[in-house]
N, C-alpha and C positions, 0 to 999 in steps of 0.2 A: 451551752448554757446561755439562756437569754439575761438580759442585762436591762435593767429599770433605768431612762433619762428621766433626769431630772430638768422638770420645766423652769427651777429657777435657776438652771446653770447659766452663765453669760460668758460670752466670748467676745475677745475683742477683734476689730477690723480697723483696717489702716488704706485708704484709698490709694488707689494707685500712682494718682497724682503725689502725693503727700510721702509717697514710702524713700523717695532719694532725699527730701528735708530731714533737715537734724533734728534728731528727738524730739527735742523741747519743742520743734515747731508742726509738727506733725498731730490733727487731729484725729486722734481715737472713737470710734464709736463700737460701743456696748451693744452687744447684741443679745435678744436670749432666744431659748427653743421656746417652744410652740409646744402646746396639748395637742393628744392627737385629732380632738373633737376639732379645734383650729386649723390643721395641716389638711383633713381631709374637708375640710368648708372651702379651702382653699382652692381647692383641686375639683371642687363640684361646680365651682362659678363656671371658670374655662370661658372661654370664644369670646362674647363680645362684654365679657365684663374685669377686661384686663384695668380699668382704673381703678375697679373698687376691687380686686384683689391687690395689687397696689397698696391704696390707702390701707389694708387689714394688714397686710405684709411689713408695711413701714410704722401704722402704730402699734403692733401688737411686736415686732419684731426689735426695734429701742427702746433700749433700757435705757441707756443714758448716752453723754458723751463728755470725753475731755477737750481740754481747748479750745472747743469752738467759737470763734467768735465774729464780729460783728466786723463793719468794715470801720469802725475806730478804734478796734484791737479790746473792745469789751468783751468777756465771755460771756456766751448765752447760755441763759438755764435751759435746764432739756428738764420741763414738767411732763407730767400725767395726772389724767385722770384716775382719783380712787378707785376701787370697786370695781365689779363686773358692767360691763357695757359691752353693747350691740355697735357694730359696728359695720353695717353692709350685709346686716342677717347674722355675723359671726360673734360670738361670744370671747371678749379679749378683757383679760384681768391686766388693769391698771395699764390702759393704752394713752399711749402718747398723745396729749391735745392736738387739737389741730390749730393753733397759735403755733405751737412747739414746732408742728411737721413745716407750716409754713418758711421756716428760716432756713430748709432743706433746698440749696441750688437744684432748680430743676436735671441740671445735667447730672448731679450725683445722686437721685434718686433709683436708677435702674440701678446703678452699680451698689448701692446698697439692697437693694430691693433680694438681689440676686445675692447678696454676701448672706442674707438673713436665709433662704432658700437654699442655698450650698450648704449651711451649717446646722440646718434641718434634714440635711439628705443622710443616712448614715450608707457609706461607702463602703467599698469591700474592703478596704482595709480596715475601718474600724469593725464591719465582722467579722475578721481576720482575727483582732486587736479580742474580741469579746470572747472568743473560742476557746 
């Protein structure tokens, strides 16, 4: 039996840096699925348009975050954009501004990039799980 995801489910991720910190200090980010119309826009850029899958991966793929914060220990909002928007050709319901992605250390970008991609992937054990 096939099994319907839901696009507004979210998951959380915890970078790898941050998972030996104690709870309280550990930033959370929210992640959600992808419509399949987005996964496969995704997968049609390929070769040399790895920035702007990228950019569609990271606003379409945060939803939010905890803790995060600034380097005077201020939390930053994690906004979006209302509504449907274009975003490198791809169509993403209420993507992350790009103010917002801005405050995203360059170095933890791939590793979320790929957290939002792993939890779009559905593995053999979740159709294992679905059977």
């Amino acid at each position: 039996m096939v099994l319907a995801r839901s696009v507004r489910e979210v998951f959380d991720y915890i970078l790898q840096e941050d998972r030996a910190l104690p709870v309280e200090k550990q930033t959370v980010f929210h992640l959600r699925r992808f419509t399949t119309e987005l996964a496969f826009r995704t997968q049609d850029l390929g070769g040399d348009a790895r920035g702007k899958i990228g950019e569609i991966v990271l606003r379409a793929g945060i939803a939010g975050w905890s803790n995060f914060r600034d380097a005077s220990g201020s939390e930053i909002e994690c906004k979006h954009d209302k509504g449907k928007h274009l975003v490198w050709g791809a169509t993403v319901e209420d993507p992350l501004t790009k103010d917002a992605m801005s405050w995203l250390p360059p170095e933890i970008v791939g590793e979320l990039g790929n957290a939002i991609i792993a939890g779009n992937t559905l593995t053999e054990e979740d159709a294992k799980n679905s059977s």
